[in-house]
N, C-alpha and C positions, 0 to 999 in steps of 0.2 A: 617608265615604271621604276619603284621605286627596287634597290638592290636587296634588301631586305625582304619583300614581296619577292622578287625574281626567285631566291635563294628557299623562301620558303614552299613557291609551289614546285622548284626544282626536285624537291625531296618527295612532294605530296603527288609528280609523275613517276616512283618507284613504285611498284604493284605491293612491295611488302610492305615496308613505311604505313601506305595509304589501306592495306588490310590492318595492319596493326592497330591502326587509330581507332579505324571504324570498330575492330574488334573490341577495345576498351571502352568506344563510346556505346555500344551497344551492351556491355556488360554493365557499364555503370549506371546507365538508365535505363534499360528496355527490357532487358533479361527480368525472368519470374522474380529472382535473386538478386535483384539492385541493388546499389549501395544504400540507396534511400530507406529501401525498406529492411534492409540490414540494420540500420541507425535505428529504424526504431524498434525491433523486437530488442536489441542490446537495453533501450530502453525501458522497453517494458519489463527484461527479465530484472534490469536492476529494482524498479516498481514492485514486482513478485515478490523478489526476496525481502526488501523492506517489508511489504505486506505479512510474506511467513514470517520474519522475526516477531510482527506484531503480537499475530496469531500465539504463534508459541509464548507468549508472553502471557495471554491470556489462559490459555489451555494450564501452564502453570501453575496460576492463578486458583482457575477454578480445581486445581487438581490437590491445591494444598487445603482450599477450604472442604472439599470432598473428605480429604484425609480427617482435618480437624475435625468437622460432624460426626463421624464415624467413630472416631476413638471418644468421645464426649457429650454423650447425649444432652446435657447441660447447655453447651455451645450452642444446642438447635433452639435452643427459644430467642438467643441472641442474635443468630444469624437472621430468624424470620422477621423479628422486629427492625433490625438494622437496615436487611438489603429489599426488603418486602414490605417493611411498615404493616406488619402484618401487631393487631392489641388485642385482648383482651375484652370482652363483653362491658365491662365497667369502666372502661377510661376512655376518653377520649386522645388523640394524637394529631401535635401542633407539627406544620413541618416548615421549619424556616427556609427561603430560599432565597439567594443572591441573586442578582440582575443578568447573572449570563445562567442562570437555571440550574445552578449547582447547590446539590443538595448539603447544607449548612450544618446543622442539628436535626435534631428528633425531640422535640419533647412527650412522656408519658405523663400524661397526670389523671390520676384516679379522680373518678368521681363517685362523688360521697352521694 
């Protein structure tokens, strides 16, 4: 047998040693609380917060055009034409779009 092997199952007939191990192998895999499944809520909460920063970015967002509408009732016929394409009884509305579905322009043009 090799000294190496000798020396290492030498330590692995100490009752502590050989609780210890099992102890960590059982923590590290088998427990509710594994390291695996630690790795990945760590993961997920990092996922979260990107997500809440998103979020908040929008709620922002929507909170200043909130503001805007309200202090400027003028603004609301721009905001419905803009983010609603919302016209007018007499015109027609052109709406250009790029290849990845992004909204370009708006054209209004009256019709006579």
């Amino acid at each position: 047998m090799h000294p190496t092997l000798k020396k290492i199952l030498g330590y692995l007939r100490n009752k502590y040693i050989t609780a210890s191990v099992l102890f960590f192998v059982w923590i590290c895999f088998f427990d509710r609380n594994d390291l695996i499944s630690e790795i990945k809520l760590v993961y997920k909460i990092n996922k979260l917060k990107t997500e809440r920063s998103y979020y908040q970015k929008q709620t922002d967002a929507a909170t200043q055009d909130l503001k805007e509408l309200q202090t400027n009732p003028a603004n609301l016929e721009k905001f419905a034409r803009e983010k609603y394409l919302m016209k007018k009884d007499n015109e027609d509305v052109y709406v250009i779009v790029d290849q990845n579905s992004k909204l370009l322009d708006t054209l209004h043009v009256l019709v006579k």
